[in-house]
Backbone as CSV, one residue per row, in Angstrom:
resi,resn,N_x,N_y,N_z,CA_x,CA_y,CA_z,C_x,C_y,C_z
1,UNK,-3.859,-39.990,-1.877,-4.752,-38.881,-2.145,-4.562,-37.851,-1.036
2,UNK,-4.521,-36.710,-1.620,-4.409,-35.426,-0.810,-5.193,-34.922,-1.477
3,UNK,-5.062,-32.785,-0.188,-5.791,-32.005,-0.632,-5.732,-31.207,-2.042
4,UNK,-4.572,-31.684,-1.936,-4.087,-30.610,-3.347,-4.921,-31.598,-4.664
5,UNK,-5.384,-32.922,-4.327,-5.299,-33.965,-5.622,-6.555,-34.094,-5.715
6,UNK,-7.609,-33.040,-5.361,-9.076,-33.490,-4.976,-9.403,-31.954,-5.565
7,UNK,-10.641,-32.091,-6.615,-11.340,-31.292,-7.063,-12.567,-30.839,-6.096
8,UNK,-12.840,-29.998,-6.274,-14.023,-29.262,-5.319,-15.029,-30.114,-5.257
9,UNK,-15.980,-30.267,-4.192,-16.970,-30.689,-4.362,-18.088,-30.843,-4.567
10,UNK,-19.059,-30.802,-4.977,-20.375,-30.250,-5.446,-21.640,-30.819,-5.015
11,UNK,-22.710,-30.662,-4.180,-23.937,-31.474,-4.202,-24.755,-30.524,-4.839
12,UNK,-25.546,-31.761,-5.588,-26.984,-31.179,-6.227,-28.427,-31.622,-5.886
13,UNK,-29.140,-31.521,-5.203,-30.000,-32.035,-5.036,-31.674,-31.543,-6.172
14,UNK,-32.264,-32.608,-6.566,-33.456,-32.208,-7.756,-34.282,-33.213,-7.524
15,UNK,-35.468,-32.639,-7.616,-36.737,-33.135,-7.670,-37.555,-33.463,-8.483
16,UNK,-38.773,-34.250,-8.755,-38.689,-34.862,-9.449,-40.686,-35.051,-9.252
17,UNK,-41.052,-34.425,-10.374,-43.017,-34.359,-9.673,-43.237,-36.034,-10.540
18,UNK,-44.401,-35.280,-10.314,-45.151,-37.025,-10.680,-45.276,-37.429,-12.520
19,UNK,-45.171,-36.486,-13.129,-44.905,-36.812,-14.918,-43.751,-36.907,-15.319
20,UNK,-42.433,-36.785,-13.993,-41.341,-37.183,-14.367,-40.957,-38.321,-15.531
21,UNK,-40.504,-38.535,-16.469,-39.837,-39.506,-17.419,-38.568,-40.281,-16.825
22,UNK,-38.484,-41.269,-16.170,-37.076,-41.883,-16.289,-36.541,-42.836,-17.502
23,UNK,-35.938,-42.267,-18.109,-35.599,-42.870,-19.238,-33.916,-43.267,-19.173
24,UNK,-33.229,-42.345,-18.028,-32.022,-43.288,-18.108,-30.948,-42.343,-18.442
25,UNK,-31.746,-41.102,-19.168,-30.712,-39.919,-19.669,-29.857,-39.318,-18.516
26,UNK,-29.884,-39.308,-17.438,-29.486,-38.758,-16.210,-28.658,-39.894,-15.923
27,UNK,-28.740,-40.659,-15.716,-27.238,-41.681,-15.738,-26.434,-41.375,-16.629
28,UNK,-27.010,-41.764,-17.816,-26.015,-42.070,-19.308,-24.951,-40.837,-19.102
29,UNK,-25.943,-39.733,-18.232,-25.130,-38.470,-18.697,-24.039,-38.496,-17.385
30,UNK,-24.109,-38.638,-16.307,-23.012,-39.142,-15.132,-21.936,-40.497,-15.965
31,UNK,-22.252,-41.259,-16.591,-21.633,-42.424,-16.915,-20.217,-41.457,-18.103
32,UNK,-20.971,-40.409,-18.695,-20.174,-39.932,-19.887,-19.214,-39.176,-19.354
33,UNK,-19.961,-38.417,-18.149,-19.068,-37.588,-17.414,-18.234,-38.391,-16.858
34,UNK,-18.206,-39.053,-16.303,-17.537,-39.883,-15.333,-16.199,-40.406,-16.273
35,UNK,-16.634,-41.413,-17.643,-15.693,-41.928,-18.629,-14.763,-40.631,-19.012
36,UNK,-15.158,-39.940,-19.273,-13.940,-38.576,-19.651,-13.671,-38.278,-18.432
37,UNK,-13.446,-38.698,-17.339,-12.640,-38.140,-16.304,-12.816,-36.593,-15.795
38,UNK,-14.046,-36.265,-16.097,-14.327,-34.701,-16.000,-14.844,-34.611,-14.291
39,UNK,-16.043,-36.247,-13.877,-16.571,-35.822,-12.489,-15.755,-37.415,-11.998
40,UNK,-16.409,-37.689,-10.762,-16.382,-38.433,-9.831,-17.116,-38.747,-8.840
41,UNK,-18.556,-39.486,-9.117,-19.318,-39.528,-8.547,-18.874,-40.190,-6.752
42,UNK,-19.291,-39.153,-5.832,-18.417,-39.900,-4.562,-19.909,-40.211,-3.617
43,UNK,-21.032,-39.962,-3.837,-22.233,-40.799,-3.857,-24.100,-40.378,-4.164
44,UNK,-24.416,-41.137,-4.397,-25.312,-40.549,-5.357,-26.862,-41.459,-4.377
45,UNK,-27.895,-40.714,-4.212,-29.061,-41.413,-3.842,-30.502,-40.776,-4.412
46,UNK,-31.470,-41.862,-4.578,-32.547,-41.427,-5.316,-33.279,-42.086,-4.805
47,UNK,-34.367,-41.119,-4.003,-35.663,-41.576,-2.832,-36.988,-41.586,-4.277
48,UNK,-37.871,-42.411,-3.808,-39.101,-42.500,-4.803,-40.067,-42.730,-4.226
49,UNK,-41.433,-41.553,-4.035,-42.224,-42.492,-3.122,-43.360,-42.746,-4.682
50,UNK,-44.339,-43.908,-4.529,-44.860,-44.507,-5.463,-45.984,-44.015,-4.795
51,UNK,-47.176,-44.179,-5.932,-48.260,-43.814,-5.874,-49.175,-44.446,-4.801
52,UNK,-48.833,-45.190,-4.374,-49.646,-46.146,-3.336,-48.960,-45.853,-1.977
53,UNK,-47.478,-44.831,-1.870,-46.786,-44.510,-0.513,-45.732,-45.593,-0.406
54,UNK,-45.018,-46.395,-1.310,-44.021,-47.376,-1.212,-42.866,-46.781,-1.223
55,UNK,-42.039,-47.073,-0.637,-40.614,-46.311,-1.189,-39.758,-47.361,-2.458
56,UNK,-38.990,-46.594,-3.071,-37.615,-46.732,-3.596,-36.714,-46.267,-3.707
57,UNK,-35.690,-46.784,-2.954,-34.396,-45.778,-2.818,-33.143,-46.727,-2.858
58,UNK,-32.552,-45.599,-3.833,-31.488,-46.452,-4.509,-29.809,-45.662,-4.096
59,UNK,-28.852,-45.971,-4.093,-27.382,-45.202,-3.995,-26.385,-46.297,-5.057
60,UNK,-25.465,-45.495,-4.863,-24.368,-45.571,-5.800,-23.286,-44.683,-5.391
61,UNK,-22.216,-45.308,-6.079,-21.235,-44.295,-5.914,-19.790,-44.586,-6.925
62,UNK,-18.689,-43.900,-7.568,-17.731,-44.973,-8.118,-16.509,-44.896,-7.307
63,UNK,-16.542,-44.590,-5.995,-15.684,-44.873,-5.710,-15.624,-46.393,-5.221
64,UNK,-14.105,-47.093,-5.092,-13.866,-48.435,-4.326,-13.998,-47.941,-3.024
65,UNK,-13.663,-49.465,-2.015,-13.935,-49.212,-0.936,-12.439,-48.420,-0.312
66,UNK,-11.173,-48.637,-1.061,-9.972,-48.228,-0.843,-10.271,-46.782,-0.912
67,UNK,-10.821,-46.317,-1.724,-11.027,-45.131,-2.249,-11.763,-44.159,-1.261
68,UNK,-13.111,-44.716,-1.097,-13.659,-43.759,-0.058,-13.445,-43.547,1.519
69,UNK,-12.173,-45.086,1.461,-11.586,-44.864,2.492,-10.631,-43.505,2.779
70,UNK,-9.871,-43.590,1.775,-8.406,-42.367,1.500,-9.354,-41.364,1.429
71,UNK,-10.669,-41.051,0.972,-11.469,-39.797,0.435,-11.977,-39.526,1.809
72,UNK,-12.394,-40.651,2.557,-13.055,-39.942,3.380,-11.991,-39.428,4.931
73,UNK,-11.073,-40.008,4.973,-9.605,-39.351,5.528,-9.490,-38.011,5.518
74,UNK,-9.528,-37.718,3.880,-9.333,-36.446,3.493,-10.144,-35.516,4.204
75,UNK,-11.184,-35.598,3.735,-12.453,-34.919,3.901,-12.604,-34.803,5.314
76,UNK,-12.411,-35.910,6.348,-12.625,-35.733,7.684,-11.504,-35.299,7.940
77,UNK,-10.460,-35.231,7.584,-8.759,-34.385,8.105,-9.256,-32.672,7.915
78,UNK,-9.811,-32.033,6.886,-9.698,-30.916,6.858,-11.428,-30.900,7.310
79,UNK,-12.336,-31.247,7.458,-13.335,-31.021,8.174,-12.507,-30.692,9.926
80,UNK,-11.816,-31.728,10.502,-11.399,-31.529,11.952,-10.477,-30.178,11.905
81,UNK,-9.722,-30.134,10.636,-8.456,-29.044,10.747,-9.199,-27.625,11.021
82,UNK,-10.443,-27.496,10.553,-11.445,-26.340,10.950,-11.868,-26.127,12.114
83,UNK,-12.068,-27.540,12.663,-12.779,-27.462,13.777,-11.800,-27.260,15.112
84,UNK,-10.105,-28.220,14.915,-9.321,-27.945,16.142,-8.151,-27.797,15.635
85,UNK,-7.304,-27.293,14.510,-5.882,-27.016,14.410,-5.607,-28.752,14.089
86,UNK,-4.418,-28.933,14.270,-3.822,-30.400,13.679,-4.449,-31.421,14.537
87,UNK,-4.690,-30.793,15.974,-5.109,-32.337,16.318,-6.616,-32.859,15.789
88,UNK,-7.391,-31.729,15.384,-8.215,-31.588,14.693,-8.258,-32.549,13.688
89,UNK,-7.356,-32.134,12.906,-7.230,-32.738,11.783,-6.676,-34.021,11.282
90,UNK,-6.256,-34.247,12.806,-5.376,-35.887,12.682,-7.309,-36.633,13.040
91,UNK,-7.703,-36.154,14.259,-8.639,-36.824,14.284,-9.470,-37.436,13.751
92,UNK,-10.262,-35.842,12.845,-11.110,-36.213,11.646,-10.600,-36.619,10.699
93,UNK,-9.193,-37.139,10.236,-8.696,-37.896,9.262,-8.979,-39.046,9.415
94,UNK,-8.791,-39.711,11.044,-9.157,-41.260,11.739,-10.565,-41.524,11.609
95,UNK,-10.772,-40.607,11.862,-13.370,-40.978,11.907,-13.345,-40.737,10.481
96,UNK,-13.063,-39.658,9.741,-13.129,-40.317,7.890,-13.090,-41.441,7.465
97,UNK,-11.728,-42.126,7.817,-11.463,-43.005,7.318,-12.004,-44.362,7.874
98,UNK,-12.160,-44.437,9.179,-13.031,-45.272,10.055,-14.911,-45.319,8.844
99,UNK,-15.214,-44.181,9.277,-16.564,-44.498,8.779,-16.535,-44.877,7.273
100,UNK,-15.649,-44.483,6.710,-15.923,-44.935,5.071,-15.379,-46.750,5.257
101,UNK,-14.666,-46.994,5.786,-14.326,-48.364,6.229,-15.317,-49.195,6.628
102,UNK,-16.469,-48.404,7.378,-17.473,-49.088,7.798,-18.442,-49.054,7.292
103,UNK,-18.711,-48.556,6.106,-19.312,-47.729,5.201,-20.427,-47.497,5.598
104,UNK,-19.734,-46.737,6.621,-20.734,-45.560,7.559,-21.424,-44.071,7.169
105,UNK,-21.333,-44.201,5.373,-21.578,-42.908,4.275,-22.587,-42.693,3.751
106,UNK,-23.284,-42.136,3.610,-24.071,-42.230,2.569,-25.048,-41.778,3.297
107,UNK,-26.903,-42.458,2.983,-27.648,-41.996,3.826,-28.158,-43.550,4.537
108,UNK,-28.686,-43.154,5.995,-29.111,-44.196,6.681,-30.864,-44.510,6.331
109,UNK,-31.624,-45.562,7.135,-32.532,-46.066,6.764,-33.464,-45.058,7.311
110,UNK,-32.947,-44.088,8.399,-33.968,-43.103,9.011,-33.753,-41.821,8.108
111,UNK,-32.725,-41.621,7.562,-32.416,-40.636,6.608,-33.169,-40.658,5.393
112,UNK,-33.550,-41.557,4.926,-34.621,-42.323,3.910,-36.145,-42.157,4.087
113,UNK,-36.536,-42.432,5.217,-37.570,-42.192,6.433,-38.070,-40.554,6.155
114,UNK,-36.859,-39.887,6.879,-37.061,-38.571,6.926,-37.330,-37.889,5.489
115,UNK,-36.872,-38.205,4.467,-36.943,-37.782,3.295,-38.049,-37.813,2.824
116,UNK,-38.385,-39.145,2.583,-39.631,-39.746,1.917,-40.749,-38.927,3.105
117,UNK,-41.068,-38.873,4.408,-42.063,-37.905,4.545,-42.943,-37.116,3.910
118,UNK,-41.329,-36.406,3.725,-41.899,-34.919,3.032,-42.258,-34.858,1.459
119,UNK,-42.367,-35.947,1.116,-42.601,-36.624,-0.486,-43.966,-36.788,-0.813
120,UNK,-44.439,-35.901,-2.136,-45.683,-36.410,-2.195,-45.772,-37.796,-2.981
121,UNK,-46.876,-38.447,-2.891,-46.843,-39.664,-3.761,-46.923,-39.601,-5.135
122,UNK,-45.849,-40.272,-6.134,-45.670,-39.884,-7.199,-44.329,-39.446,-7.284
123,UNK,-43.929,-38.813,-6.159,-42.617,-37.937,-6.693,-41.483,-38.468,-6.041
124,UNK,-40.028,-37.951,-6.278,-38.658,-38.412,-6.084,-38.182,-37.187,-6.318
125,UNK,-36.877,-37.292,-5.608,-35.582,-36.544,-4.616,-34.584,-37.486,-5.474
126,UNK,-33.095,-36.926,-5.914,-32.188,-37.581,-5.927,-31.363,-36.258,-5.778
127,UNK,-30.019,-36.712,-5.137,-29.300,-35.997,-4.453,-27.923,-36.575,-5.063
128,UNK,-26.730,-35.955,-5.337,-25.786,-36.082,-6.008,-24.655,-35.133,-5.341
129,UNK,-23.177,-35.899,-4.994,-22.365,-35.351,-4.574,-21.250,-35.714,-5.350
130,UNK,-20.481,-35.265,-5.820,-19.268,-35.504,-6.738,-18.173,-34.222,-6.696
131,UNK,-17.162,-34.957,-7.205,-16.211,-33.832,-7.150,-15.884,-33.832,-8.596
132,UNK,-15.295,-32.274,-8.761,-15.344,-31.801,-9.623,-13.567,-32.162,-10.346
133,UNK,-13.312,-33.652,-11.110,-12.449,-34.023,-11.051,-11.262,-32.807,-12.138
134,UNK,-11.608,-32.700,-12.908,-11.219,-32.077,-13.824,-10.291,-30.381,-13.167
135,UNK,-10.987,-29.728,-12.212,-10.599,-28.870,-11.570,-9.441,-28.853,-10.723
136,UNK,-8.706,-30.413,-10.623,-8.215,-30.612,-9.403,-6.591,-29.953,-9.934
137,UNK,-6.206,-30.248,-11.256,-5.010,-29.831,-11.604,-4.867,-28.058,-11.498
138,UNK,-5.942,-27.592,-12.232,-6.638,-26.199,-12.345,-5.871,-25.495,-11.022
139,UNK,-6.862,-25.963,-9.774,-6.523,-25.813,-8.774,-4.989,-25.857,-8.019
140,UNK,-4.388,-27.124,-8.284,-2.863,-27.148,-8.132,-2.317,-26.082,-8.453
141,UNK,-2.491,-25.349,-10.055,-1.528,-24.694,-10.743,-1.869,-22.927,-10.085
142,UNK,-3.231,-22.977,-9.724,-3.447,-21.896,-9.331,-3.007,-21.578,-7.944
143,UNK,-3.116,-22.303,-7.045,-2.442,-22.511,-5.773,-0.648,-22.405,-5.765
144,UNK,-0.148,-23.141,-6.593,1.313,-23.184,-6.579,1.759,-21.900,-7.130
145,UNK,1.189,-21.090,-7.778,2.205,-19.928,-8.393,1.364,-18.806,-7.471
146,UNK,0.741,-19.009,-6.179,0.082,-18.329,-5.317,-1.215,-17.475,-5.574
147,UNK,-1.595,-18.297,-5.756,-3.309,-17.769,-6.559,-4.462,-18.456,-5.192
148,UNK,-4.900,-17.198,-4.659,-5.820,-17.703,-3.403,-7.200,-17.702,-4.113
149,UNK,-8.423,-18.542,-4.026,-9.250,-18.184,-4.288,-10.444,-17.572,-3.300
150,UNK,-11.058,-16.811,-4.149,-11.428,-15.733,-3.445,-13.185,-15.503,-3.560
151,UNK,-13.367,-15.832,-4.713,-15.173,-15.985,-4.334,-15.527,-17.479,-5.487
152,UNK,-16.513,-17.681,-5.770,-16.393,-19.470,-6.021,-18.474,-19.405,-6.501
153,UNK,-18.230,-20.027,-7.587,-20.274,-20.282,-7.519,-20.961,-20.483,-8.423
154,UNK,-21.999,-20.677,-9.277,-22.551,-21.022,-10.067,-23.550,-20.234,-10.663
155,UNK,-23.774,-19.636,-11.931,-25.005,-18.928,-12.250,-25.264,-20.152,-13.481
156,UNK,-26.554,-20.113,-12.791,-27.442,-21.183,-13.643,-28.192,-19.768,-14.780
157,UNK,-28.818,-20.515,-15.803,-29.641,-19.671,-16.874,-30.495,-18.728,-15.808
158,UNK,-31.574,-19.465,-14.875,-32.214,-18.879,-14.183,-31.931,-17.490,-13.236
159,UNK,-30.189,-17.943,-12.996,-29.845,-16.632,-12.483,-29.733,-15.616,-12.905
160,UNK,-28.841,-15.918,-14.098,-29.234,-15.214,-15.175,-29.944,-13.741,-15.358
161,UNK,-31.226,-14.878,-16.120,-32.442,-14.359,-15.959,-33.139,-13.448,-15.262
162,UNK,-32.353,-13.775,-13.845,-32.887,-12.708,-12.594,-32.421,-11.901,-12.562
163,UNK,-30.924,-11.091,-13.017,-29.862,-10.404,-13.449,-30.418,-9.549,-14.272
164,UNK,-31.147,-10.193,-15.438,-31.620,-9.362,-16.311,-32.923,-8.557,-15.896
165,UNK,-33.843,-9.435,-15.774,-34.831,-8.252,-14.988,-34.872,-7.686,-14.112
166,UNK,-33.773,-7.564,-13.042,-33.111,-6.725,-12.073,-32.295,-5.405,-12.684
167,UNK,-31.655,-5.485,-13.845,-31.183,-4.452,-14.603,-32.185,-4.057,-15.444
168,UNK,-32.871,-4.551,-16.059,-33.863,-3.869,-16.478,-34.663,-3.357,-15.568
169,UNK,-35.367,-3.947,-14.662,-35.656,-2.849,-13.414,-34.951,-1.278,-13.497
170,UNK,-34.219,-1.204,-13.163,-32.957,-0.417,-12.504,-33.545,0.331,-13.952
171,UNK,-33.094,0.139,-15.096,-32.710,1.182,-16.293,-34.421,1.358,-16.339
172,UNK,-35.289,0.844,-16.044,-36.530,1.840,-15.924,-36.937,3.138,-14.883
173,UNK,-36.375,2.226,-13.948,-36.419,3.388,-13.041,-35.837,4.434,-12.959
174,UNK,-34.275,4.562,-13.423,-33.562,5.596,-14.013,-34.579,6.787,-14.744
175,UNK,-35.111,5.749,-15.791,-35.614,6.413,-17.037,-36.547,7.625,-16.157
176,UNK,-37.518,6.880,-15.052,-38.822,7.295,-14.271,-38.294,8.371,-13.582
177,UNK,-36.932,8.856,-13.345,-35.973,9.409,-12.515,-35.750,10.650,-13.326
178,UNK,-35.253,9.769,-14.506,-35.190,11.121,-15.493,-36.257,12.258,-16.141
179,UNK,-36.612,11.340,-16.533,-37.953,12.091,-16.358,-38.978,13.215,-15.609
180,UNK,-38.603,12.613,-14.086,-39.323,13.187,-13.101,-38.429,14.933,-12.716
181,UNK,-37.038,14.438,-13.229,-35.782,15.518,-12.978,-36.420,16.749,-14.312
182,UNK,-36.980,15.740,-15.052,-37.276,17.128,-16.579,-38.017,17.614,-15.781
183,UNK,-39.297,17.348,-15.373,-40.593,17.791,-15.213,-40.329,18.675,-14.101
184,UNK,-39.564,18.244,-13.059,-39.499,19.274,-12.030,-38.610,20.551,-12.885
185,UNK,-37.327,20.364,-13.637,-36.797,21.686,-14.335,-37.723,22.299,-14.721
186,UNK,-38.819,21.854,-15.651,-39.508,22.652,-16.272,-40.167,23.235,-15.804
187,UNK,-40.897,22.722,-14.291,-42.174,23.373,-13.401,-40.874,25.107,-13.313
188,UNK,-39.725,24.291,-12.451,-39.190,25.731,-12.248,-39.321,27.015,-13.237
189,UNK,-39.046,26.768,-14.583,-39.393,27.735,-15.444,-40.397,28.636,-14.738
């Protein structure tokens, strides 16, 4: 595994109030993704605090342990290559691969701690990191015939949304503009 062979990566983190439904649809739907080879869940955790202040917290992930070894190589090679040029990057290739070896990933028991705090009772946090497997060829082909990328991001519906009443803004105020441009012509009369 290399850089070129690794799709972008994505975290999502969502919350979760107290009439939440777990019914299972939020897996099924990672499990479907996952079977078509579209994601790659590289680890997944879900804090729960219960009505009485108990925790439950659960992780996952599909990678093997071979796997998040080579992944986390990766990931710590070009994390260091940022931070110091090659030796950089030899380094953080060694502590990648070290900590996924030790499976030193994921979140710790104080990381759990810290989370659940800020949790009211009733509610849950799950947090999701995966790469975006499907992209990874995408990426190759765009890279090899010299295609840099250049801005990168997501508009959800909601953004959307905000788009629109931001332009609609705008074309009222125009209107309020235009308007105000008659009224002053006409005073001149």
């Amino acid at each position: 595994m290399d850089f070129e062979h690794i799709g972008p990566v994505q975290m999502l983190v969502v919350g979760f109030g107290p009439d939440a439904e777990y019914r299972g649809a939020i897996l099924d739907e990672l499990d479907d993704l996952t079977e078509r080879g579209l994601i790659r869940v590289i680890d997944m955790q879900f804090v729960m605090k219960g009505e009485d202040g108990d925790l439950l917290a659960l992780e996952s992930s599909d990678l093997t342990v071979d796997e998040a070894i080579e992944f986390g190589a990766v990931i710590g090679s070009l994390i260091g290559l940022g931070q110091g040029g090659e030796e950089g990057a030899e380094a953080g290739a060694e502590a990648g691969a070290l900590a996924a070896a030790d499976r030193a990933f994921g979140m710790t028991a104080a990381d759990i701690a810290a989370i659940a705090a800020d949790l009211e009772p009733g509610t849950a946090v799950g947090m999701l990191l995966f790469e975006h497997v499907w992209a990874a060829k995408f990426k190759y082909a765009m890279r090899s015939t010299g295609g840099v990328p250049i801005a990168q991001g997501f508009l959800t519906p909601e953004a959307l949304f905000m788009v629109g009443r931001e332009v609609q803004a705008i074309v009222e105020a125009e209107a309020v503009i235009e308007i105000a441009d008659a009224v002053k012509g006409a005073a001149m009369l």
